[in-house]
C-alpha positions in Angstrom: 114.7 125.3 124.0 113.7 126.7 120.8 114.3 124.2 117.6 114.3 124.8 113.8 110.7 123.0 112.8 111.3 123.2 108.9 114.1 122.8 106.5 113.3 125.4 104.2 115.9 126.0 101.0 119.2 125.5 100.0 121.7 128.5 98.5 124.1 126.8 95.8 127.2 128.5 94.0 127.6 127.2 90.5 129.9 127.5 87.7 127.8 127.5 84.9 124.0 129.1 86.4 122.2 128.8 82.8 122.6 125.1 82.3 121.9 124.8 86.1 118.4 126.5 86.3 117.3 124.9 83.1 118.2 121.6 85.0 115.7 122.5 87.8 113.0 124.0 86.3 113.1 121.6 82.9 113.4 118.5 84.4 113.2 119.1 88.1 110.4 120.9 87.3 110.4 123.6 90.0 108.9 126.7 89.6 111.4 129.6 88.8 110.0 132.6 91.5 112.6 135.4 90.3 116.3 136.4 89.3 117.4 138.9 91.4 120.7 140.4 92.7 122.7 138.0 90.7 120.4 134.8 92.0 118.1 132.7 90.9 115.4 131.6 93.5 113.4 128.2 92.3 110.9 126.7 94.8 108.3 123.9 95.1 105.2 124.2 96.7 104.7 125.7 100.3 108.1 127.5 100.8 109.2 130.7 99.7 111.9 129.2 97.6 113.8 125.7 97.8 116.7 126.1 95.8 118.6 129.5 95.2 121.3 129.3 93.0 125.1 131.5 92.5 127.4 131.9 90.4 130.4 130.7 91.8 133.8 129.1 90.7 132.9 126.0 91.6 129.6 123.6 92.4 129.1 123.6 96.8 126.6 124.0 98.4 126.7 127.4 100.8 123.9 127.8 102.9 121.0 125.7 104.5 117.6 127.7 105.3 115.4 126.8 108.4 112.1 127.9 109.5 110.9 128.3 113.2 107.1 127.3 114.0 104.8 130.3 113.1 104.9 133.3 115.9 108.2 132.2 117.5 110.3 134.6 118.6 113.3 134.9 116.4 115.2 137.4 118.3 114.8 134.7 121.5 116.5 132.5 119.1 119.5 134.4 117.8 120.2 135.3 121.7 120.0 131.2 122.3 122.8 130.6 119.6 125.0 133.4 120.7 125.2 131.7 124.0 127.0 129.2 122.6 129.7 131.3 121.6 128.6 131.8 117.6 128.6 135.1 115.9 124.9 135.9 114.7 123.9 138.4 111.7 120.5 139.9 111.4 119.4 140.6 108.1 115.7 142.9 106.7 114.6 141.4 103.5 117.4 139.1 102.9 115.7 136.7 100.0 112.1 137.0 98.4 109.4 136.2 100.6 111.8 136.4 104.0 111.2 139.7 106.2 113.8 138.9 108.6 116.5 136.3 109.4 119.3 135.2 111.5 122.5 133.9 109.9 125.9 131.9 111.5 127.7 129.3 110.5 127.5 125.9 111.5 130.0 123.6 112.7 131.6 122.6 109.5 131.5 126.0 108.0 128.1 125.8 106.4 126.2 129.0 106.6 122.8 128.8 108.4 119.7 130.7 107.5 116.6 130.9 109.9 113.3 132.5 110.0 109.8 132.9 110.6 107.4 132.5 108.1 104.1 134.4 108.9 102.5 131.7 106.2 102.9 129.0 103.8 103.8 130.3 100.0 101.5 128.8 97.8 103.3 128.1 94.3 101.7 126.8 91.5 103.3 123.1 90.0 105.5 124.2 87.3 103.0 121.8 84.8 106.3 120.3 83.3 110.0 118.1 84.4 109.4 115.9 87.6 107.8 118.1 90.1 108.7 117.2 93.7 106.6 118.0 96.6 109.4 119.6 98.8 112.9 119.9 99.8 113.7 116.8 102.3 116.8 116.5 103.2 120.2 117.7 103.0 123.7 115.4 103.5 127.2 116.3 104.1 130.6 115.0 104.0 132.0 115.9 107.6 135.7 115.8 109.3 134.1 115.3 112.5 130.6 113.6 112.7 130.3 113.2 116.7 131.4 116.9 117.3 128.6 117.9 113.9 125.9 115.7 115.4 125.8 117.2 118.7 126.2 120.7 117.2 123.2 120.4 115.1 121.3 118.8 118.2 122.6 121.4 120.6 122.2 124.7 118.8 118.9 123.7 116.2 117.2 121.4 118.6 117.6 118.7 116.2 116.9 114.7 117.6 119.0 111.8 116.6 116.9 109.7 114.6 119.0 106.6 113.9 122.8 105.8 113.6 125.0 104.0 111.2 127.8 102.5 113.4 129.2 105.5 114.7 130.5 107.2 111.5 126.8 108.2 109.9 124.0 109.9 111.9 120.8 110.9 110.8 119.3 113.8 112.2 115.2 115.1 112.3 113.8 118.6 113.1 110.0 117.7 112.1 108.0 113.9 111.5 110.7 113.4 108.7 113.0 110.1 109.7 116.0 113.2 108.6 116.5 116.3 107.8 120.5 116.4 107.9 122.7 113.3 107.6 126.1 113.9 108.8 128.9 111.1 107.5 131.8 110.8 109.0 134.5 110.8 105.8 137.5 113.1 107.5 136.3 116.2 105.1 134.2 118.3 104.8 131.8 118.7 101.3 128.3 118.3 100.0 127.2 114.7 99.9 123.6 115.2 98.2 120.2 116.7 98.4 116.9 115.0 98.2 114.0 115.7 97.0 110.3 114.4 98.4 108.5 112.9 95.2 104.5 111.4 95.7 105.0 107.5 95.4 106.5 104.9 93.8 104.6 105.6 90.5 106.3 109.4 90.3 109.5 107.9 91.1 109.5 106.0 88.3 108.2 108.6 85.8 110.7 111.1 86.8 113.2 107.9 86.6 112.0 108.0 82.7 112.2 111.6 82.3 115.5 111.7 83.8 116.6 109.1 81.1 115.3 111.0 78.0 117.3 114.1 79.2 120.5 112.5 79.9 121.0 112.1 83.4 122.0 108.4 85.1 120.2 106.9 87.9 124.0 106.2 90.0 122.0 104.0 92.5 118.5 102.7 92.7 116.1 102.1 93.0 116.3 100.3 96.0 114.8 100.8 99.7 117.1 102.3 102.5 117.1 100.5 105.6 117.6 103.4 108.1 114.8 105.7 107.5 113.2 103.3 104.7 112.3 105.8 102.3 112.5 104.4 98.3 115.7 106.1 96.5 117.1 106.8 93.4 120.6 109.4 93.0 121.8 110.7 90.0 123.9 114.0 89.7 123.1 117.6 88.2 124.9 119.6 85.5 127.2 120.9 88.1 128.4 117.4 89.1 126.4 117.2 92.8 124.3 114.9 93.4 120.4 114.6 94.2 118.6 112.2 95.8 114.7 111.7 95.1 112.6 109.7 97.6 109.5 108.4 98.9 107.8 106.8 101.6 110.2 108.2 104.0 109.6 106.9 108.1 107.3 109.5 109.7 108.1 109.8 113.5 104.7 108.8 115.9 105.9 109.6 119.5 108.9 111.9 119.7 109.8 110.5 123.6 110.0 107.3 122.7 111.8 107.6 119.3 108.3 105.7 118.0 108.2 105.3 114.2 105.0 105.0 112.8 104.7 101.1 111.5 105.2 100.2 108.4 104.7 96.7 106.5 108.4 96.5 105.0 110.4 97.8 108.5 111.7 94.3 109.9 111.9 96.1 113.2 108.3 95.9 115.3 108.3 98.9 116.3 110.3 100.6 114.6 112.3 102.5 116.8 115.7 104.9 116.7 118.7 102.7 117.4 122.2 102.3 116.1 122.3 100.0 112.7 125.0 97.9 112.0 127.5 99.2 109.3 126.7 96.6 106.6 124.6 96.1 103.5 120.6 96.2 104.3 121.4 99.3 106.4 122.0 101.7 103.4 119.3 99.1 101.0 116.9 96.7 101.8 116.7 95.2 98.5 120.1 94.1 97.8 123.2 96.3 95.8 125.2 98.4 97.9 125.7 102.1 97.3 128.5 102.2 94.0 131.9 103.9 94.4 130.4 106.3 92.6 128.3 107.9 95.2 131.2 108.6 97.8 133.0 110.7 94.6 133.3 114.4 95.6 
């Protein structure tokens, strides 16, 4: 089976794209590539872009873009999501730095992006606002979470990595402990997006620089238990919220579901397995995710 190996961007709509873009350039601190056809394409370091951003009447998030390993045959992969039934697009030039690209739409309704990148961007830091290293992760609000889950496994290739309960799985395509997280809530809406920051140093600069420009820290920091990775949220100008993390669980053996150790995992080894719904699953270190974080 051919699998997605790389999450790639994320395609916003946006009420209000001025205030938006400052946020990610000025204090995000990606690097703006260009405006084009009503869009705004912002990326990070080795992808073509990371964030693309729409004006639209309301804050969602639209599409997610995935890569395929370098000189895989894209065409074999449109035919292997058509057999399951799924209407695929093809698509010349469809964004900056993308020759050629599938699109469907995923179980919930989110459009999917995928292509093959012949080689790494290169972007230059912006120089100013946090500046992550990458996209990590994307989560969703989902009406369905089994039915999602196996989609996403099925169709992208993507492995379990862990489960909370059964209402919250999280799901990997590369080493990453996830690349989607799928929870169970009875609809079907952006959760948040997260951001890959350096260390627990960077985290708490960009915790500062948050401050001085007026955005709240809504939980963290604080260590997850499933996937371990430092956290802090807080949410954008258009009301969505971001996640920026660290020290993330990095798989070791794929057939085994083998995490590579770690001196805080209380597990030895580490391995994928279904956590009990309860407090030190979503935080290590003690407060529970606020009411706040489950607002839509």
């Amino acid at each position: 089976m051919i699998g997605v190996k790389k999450i790639s961007h994320v395609i916003y709509e946006t009420p209000d794209l001025v205030r938006q873009t400052e946020y990610y350039t000025d204090v995000l601190g990606l690097t703006r590539i260009e405006k084009g056809d009503g869009a705004v394409y912002l990326g990070s370091k080795v992808d073509p872009h990371s964030v693309v951003l729409k004006k639209g009447a309301q804050a969602q998030c639209t599409t997610i873009g995935f890569q395929l390993a370098h000189g895989e045959d894209l065409d074999a992969f449109a035919k292997q999501v058509a057999a399951h039934g799924i209407k695929v697009n093809t698509a010349s030039d469809p964004e900056p730095g993308i020759a050629k690209a599938i699109s469907f739409d995923d179980f919930k309704g989110t459009g999917i992006t995928v292509f093959v990148q012949d080689k790494p961007s290169d972007h230059a830091f912006s120089g100013k606002g946090i500046q992550p290293h990458k996209l990590g992760h994307i989560a969703f609000h989902v009406a369905d979470v089994k039915a999602c889950t196996d989609w996403y496994c099925k169709v992208l290739g993507m492995r379990v990595s862990d489960w909370m309960a059964d209402f919250f799985s999280f799901l990997r395509c590369d080493r990453d402990h996830h690349t989607i997280n799928l929870v169970g809530t009875g609809q079907n809406a952006h959760f948040h997006t997260a951001f890959e920051l350096r260390d627990w140093s960077h985290m708490q600069t960009a915790a500062d620089l948050l401050s001085r420009n007026g955005y709240k820290i809504i939980w963290g920091p604080g260590r997850h238990g499933i996937g371990h990775n430092l956290f802090t949220y807080h949410r954008g100008p258009n009301g969505l919220i971001n996640e920026l993390f660290c020290e993330i669980d990095l798989i070791a053996d794929e057939s085994l579901g083998l995490f590579e150790p770690r001196p805080w995992h209380r597990d030895n080894p580490q391995m994928s397995k279904v956590w009990p719904k309860g407090p030190e699953s979503a935080n290590l270190w003690g407060p529970p995710p606020p009411d706040e974080m489950m607002k839509l």
